[in-house]
N, C-alpha and C positions, 0 to 999 in steps of 0.2 A: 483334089478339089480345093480350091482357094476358099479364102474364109468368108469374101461375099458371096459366095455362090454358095456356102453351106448357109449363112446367115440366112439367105434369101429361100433356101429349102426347109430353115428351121426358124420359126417366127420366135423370137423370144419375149416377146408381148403376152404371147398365151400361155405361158409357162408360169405356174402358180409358184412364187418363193417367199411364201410369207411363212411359214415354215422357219425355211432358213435364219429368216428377217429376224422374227423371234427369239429363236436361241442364242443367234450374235450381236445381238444391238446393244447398243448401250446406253443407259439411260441419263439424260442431263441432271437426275438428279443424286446421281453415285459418283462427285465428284470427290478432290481431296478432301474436300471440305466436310468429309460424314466421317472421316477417318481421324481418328487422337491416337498419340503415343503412349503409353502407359508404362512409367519406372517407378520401382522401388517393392514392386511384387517380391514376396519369400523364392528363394530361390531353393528348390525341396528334388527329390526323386522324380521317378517317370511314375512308379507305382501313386502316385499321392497327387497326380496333376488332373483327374478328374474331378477329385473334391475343389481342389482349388479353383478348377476353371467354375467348378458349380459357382464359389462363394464369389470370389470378379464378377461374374456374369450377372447374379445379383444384384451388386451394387453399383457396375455401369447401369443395368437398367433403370435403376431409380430416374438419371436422368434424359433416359428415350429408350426406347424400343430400337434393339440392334437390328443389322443386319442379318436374313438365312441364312444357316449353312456355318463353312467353316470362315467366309467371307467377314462374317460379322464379329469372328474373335477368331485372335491367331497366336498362341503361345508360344515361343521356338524352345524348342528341347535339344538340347545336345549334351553329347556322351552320356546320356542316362539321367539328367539334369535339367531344369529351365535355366533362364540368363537370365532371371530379374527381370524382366519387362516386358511388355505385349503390343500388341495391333487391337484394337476394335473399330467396328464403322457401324454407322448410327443410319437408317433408314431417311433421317431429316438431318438438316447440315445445324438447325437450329438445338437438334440434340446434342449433339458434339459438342457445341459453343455451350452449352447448360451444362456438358458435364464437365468442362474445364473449369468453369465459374466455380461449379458445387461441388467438385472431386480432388482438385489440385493442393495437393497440402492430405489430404486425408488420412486419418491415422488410422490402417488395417489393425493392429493390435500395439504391444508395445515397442517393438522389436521393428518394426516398417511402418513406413510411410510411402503415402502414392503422391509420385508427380506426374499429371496429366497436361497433355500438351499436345497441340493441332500437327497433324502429320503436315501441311503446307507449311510448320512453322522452318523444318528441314529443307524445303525449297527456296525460304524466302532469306534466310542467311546464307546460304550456297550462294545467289545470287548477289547476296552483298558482298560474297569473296569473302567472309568473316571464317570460313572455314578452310583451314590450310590442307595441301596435298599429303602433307605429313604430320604427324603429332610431334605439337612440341610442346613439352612439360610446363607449364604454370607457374610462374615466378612468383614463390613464396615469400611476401613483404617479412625482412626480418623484426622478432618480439621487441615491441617497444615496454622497455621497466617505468611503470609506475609505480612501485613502493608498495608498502604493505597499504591498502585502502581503507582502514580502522584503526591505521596507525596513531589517532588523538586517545582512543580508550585505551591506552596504553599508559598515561600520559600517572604518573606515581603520586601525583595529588589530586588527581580523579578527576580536574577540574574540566571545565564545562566551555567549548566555544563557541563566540557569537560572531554573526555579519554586521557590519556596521555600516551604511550606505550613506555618503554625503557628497552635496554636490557631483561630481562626475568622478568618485572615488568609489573604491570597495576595498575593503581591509579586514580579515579574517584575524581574532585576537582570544587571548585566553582571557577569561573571566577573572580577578584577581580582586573581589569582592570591593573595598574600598581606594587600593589602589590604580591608579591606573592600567588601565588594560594593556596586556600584554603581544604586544605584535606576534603571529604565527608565520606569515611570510609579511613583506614588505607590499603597501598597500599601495593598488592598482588603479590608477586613473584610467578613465574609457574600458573600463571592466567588462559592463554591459551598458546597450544602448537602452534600454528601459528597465530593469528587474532582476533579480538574481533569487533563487529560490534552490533550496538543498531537498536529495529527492530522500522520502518518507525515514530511512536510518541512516539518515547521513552521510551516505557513501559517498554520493556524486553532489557536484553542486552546478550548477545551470547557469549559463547565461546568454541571455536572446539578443538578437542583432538580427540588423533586413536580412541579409541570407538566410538566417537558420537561427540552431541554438547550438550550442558549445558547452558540452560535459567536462569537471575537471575534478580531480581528484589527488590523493597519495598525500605523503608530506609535505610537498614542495605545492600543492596543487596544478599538476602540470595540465596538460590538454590531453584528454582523452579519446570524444570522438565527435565528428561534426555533423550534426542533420539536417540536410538542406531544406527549408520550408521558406519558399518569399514571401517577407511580409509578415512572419508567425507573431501573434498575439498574446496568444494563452496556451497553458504549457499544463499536465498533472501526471502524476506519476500512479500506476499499480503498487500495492502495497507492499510486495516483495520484492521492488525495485527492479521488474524483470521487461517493462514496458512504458515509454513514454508517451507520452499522449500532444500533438500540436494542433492549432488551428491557426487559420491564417484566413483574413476576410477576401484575400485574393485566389483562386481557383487555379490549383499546378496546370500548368504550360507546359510540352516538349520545348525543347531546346531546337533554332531551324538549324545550327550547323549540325550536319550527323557526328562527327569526332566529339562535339561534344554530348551527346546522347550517350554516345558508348558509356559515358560515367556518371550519366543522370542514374539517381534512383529510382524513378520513375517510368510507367510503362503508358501506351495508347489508355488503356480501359481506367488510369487514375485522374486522366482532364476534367479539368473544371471539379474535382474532390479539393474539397477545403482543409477534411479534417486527415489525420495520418493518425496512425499507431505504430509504433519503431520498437527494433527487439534494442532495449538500451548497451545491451554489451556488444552485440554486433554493429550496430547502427547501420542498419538494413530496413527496411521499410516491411513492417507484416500484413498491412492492410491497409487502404484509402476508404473512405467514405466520403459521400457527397452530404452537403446540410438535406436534413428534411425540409418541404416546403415549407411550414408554416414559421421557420425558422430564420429565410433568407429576407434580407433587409433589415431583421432585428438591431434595433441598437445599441437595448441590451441583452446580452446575451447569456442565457443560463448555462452553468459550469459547475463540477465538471458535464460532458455530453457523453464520456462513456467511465461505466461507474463497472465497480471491476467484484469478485468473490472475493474474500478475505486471505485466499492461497493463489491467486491469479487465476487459478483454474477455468474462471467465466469473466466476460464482460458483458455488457450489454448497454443496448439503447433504447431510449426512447422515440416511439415517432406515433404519428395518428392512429388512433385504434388499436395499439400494439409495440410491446417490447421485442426487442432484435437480441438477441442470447447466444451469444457464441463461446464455442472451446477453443481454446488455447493450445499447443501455438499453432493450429490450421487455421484458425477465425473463419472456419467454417458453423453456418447457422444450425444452433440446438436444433437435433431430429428434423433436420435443412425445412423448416418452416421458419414463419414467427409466431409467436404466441399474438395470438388475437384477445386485446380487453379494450372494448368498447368505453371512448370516451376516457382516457383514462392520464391523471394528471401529473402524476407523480409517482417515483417507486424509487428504492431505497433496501440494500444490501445487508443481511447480518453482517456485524463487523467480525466474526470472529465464527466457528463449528457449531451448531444448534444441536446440543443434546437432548433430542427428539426420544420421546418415552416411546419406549421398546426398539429404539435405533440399534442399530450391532458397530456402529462409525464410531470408530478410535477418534478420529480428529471434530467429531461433529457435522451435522448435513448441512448443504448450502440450502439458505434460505433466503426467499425476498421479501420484503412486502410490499402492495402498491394502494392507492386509491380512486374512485374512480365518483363524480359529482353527482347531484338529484338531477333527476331530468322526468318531462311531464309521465310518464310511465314506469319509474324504479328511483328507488331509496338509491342513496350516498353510498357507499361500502367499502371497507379495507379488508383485503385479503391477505392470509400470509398463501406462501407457493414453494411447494421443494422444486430445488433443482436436482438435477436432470429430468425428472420424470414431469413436470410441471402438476403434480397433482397439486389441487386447494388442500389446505391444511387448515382454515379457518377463516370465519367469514362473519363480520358483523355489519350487520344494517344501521343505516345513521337519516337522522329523519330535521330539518331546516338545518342545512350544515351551509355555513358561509367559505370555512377554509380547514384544512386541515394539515399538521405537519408532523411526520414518525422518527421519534426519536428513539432505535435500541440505546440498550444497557452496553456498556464495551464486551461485556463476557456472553452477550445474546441473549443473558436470561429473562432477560423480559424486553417487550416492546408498548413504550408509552406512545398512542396516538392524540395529540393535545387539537381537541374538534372546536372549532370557534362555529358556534353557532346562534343564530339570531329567533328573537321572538316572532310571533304571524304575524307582529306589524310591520315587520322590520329594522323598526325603530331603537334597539339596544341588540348587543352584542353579549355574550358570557361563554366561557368554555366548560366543557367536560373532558376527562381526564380518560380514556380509554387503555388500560393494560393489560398484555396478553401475556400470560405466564408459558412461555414456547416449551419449560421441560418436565411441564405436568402434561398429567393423560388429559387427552380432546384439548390441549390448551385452554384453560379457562379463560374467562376476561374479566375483571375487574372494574366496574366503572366510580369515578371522583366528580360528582357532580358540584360545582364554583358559581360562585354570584358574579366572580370576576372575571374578567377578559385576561390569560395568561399570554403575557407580550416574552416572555422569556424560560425555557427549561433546561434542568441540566442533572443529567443522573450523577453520583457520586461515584466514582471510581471504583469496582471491588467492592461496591455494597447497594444496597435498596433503597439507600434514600436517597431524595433530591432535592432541589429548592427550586421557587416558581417566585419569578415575576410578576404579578399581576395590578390592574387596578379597575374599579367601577365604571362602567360604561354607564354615566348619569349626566351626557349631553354637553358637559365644560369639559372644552378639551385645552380651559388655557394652561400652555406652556410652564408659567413661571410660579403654578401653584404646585408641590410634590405631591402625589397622588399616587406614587407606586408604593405599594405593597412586596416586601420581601417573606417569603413564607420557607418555612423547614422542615418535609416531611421523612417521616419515616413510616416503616412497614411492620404492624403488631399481630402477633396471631392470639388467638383467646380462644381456651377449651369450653365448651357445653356440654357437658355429658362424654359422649363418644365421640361427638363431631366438634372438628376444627374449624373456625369461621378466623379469615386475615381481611385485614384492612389496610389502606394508608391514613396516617394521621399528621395533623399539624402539631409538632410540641415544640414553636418558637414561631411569631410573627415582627419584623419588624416595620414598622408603618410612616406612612408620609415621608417617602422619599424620591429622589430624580434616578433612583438608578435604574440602569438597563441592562446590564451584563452581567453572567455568572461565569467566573473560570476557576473549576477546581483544581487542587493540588494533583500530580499527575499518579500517586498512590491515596488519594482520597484526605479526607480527615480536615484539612485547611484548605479556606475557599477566599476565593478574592469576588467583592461585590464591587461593579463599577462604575460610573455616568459617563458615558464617552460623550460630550458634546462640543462647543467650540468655544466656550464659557466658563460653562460651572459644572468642569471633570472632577471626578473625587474617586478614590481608590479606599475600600475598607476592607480589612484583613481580618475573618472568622476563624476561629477554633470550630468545629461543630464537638470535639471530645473533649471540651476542657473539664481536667481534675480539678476540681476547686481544695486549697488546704483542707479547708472544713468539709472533714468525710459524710457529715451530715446533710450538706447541701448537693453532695453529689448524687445523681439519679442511678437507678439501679442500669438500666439501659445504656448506659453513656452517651445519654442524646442530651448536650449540655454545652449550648450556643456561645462561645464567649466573644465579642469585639475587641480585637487585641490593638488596633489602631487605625486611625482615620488621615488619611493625606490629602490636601485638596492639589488638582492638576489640573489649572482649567485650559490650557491647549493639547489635551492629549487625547489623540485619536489611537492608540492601539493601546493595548496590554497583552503581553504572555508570561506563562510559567516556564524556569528553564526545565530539560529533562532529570534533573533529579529534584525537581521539587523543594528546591530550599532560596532560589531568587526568584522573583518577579521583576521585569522588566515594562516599563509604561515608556513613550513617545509620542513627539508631534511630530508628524510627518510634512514635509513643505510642497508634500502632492496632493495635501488638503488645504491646507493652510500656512502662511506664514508669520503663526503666534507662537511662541515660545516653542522653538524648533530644535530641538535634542532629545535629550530621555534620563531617565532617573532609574536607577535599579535600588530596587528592596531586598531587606530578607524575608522571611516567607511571614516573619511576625509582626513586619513593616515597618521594620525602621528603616530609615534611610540610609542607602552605605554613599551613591553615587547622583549626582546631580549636573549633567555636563551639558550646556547651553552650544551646539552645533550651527551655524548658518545654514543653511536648505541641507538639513538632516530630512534624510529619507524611510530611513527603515533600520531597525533592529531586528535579528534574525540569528534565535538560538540553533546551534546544530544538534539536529534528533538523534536519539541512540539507540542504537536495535535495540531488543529484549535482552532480557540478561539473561546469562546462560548458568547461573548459580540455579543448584537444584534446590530444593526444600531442607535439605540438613544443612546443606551449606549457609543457607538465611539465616536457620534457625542457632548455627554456632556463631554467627555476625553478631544475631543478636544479646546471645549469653553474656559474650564478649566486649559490648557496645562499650563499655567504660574505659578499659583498657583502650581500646580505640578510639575514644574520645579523650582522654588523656594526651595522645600523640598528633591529634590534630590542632587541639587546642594549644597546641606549642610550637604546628608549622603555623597556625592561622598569627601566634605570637611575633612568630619570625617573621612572617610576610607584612607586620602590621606596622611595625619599629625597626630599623637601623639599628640602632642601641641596643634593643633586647636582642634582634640577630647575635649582634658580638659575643653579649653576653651568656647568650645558651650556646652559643661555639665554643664559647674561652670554658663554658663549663665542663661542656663534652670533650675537649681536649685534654683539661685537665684530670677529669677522672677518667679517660685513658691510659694516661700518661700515669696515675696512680697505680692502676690497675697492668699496668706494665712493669710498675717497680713492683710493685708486690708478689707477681709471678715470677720474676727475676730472682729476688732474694728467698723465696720459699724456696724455689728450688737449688740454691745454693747450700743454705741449711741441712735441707733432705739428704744432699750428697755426704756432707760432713757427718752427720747423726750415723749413717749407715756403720752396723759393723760386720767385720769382714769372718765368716766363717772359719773356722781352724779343726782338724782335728788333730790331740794330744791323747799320745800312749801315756799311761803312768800304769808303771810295776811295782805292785806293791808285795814288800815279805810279811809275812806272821809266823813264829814260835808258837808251835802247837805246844811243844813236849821235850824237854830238855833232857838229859839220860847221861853220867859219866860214868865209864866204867873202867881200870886199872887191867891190861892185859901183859901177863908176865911172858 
């Protein structure tokens, strides 16, 4: 029978095969595109791949719901082993893309990390030929030597070095207190096309140009690694120097020739991102972000835009309604949410471990604080927040609040919030002092209630006191009257019985003045008061511990204000302290002004060492120094010792200071050398003669006991 002749005996119209239809079809929405690759999985036994597959499964699900069956996770096992990596397919193609976004980078414990990646991603480099018929091995760029990168602490008179930026130069020099400075490498015209900025301990030092920035470091300061940002603006570093930060007002572009793509840093999902965060030692890109809305077109721009834990451990951001918190190094989002706080305008990082009553944390908990403004239904508020768990830690209500700004303590122990707030007319201004004691139980808060409007604060280094700028909000607001108030607090506890009641107290005001600036010494104790204006700058140099001779006069407290000197600078727009606390450096910059354009360096007592008039000087720039690594006895023998060591300084500070005295402390050390070389010489010439030489001598001696003659016939 031929087959139309069967066809036409067997109608296949009436033959029901939906059945079939069914169990073979395939649906347009199980395409490659539900399917991600997953590496970096533990690779464990065959006994122990059911828990595992439990915990994956888990955690792809967070972002969609898999596929049935064994379709939707596929583990390969071989010889009695997994290979480190997996198959899942996601029921939506738009889960797959959410679990690349929120999975890739993820850190399973400490030992692995997951990279997630789109199984098309396998097809679509096939098809660019990027993958060879053969494997061939990865052409490992050989180690380029940069020198030891701390090699200035090394440096046998300890000293200290600064940037000097003038006209289209930069020159890196040793500090050499009245002398002129000492060149470190030979200084570089067209350095940087805008800025140059060393990252937090000094390690690397930075310079920005249209392509990018340019890390450089070692003795020689060579080139270390280049990060491509077009256009980059502004640059900040994490504190452990483990992350750089750029923005650039121009939005990353791919590159249109593909050859050049292959070396872009840059992927599809980072266009039109402005900002980057780059692993600084790699110089590898860890993460893009685009601006938030309310940010783009800004002209000024707030900075930094991501503010980091005091161990890199977290960064985060600010955007509408909500801070962005993420872990390091996945920069995948805190418990992949944001934290949602309404309205909320500012926040700010403990700088250092919050020793949190009843914490069990060796290094201290990350903490934040934020605040958030009045609005017709809810009081002002500042919170503090642990991280990772974001619980509130404490909360106080603020009731006409105009502004407010949180300043920790460097050691965490306390957090001053300074609340500028207005009367129900509106009409004047005054602030209250707001402090939270973070390592007592429930954090207490202390409030400092002021007549004055605080334009300036600054905690003291390693201790509880601080000093505040302030002055009267009484409607004159002219200019060229002084009206600041400099004030000196410190912190008193006073017994009542059983219970202890502390305070903050004023014990020193000094009144009717222009200044605006506090910078203290970087171990406390000596503070510089400033007026940075384009005029009438002045620089005054405080003791806050001075001994006075007369033991009489001195306070039991050692809160005992002394003015050690007054300098007027009236073109200087900056002031810093160096990192060891014994220069002060002041400058006019010619990126403000072109008035008196150079800088003057002090000692910490303020007297003048240096005064150098520069034509379009731009910037002075001390290099930071990590923490010191001397433990507690080691300080503590520094300081037994301090004379003795001061003794020997004050004879290289001789030699650096005179020619002549040089000579003359060399001809002297030579000379009692050269004594001390005869004298060893001829003692021990002596010693050999004096020696006498051992002997032994027999001597035999007779004695006559008994004499006896007798006659024998």
């Amino acid at each position: 029978m031929s087959y139309s002749e069967l066809e036409q005996e067997i109608r296949l119209d009436d033959i029901d095969f939906s059945d079939l239809e069914a169990q073979y079809s395939v649906s347009a929405d199980f395409g490659l595109d539900n399917y991600i690759v997953v590496d970096g999985a533990p690779v464990t036994t065959e006994n122990k791949v059911p828990v595992l597959t439990k915990v994956l499964k888990k955690l792809l699900s967070t972002a969609g719901e898999l596929a049935d069956g064994e379709d939707g996770f596929h583990m390969p096992v071989e010889d009695g082993e997994t290979k480190g990596f997996l198959f899942a397919q996601y029921k939506e193609p738009e889960s797959a893309r959410r679990a690349i976004k929120q999975l890739n980078g993820k850190q399973l414990d400490k030992k692995h990390r997951l990279l997630v990646n789109a199984l098309t991603d396998v097809e679509k480099y096939g098809l660019e030929g990027n993958i060879p018929e053969s494997f061939v091995e990865p052409e490992i760029p050989p180690f380029k030597e940069h020198g030891y990168l701390k090699d200035w602490l090394q440096d046998e008179q300890g000293r200290d070095q600064a940037l000097l930026h003038f006209s289209e130069t930069v020159g890196i020099y040793w500090n050499k207190k009245k002398n002129d400075p000492e060149p470190v490498i030979e200084p570089r015209k067209g350095f940087t096309s805008k800025y140059a900025k060393f990252s937090p301990k000094g390690t690397y030092l930075c310079s920005i140009h249209p392509q990018g920035v340019q890390t450089w470091g070692g003795p020689e300061f060579q080139s270390m690694q280049k990060f491509i940002h077009n256009q980059v603006r502004l640059i900040d570093f994490s504190p452990n120097e483990n992350y750089l930060v750029t923005l650039s007002p121009v939005g990353i572009q791919l590159p249109e020739n593909p050859a050049e793509r292959e070396h872009f840093p840059f992927k599809e999902e980072s266009i039109d991102h402005k900002l980057v965060v780059w692993n600084l030692k790699t110089g590898e890109p860890a993460r893009t972000f685009a601006l938030p809305p309310h940010l783009e077109g800004q002209k000024e721009m707030p900075w930094p835009l991501v503010k980091w834990s005091f161990d890199d451990k977290y960064c985060a951001r600010q955007g509408p309604n909500a801070i962005a918190i993420y872990e390091t190094p996945s920069f995948q989002l805190l418990n992949k949410k944001l934290v949602e706080v309404d309205s909320i305008v500012d926040f700010e990082w403990a700088p250092s471990g919050v020793q949190l009553s009843g914490s069990k944390s060796e290094t201290g908990d990350h903490v934040l604080s934020y605040w958030t403004p009045e609005s017709s239904n809810q009081t002002a508020r500042v919170a503090l927040m642990q991280i990772p768990s974001t619980n509130i830690l404490r909360t106080i209500n603020l009731f006409q609040v105009s502004d407010c700004k949180m300043h920790w303590h460097d050691e965490s122990k306390y957090l001053c919030v300074k609340v500028d707030r207005h009367t129900k007319s509106g009409k004047t201004i005054f602030s209250n002092l707001e402090f939270f004691k973070t390592t007592e139980r429930d954090i207490p808060v202390e409030k400092l209630e002021l007549k004055d409007v605080v334009i300036n604060f600054a905690w003291e280094p390693r201790s509880n006191r601080f000093i505040t700028i302030s002055r009267l909000d009484d409607g004159n607001n002219n200019p060229s009257i002084p009206k600041n108030t400099i004030s000196f607090y410190t912190h008193e506890e006073t017994n009542k019985g059983k219970a202890t009641s502390s305070k903050y107290k004023c014990f020193q005001k000094v009144e009717d003045k222009f200044s605006n600036n506090i910078l203290w010494a970087p171990k406390g104790r000596f503070v510089v008061i400033a007026n940075i204006g384009k005029s009438n700058g002045e620089i005054e140099f405080y003791d806050c511990s001075f001994e006075d001779d007369n033991k009489a006069n001195n306070k039991t407290n050692n809160n005992n204000v002394k003015l050690l000197k007054s300098e007027k600078y009236g073109g200087m727009t900056n002031i810093s302290w160096d990192p060891s606390g014994r220069f002060v450096s002041a400058w006019s910059s010619s990126w403000i002004h072109n008035i008196e354009n150079g800088y003057k360096l002090f000692e910490f007592t303020g007297n003048l060492l240096r005064d150098d008039t520069i034509d379009q000087f731009r910037e002075f720039i001390w290099r930071p120094r990590p923490a010191s690594l001397l433990s507690a006895a080691d300080r503590k023998k520094v300081r037994k010792n301090l004379r003795e060591y001061s003794a020997q300084f004050d004879e290289a500070d001789a030699m650096e200071a005179d020619a002549a005295t040089r000579e003359a402390i060399l001809l002297r050390r030579r000379l009692l050398e050269e004594w001390r070389s005869y004298r060893s010489k001829y003692a021990n010439q002596a010693s050999e003669k004096n020696e006498v030489q051992a002997e032994i001598i027999e001597e035999i001696k007779e004695e006559i006991i008994e004499e006896r003659e007798e006659v024998i016939e």
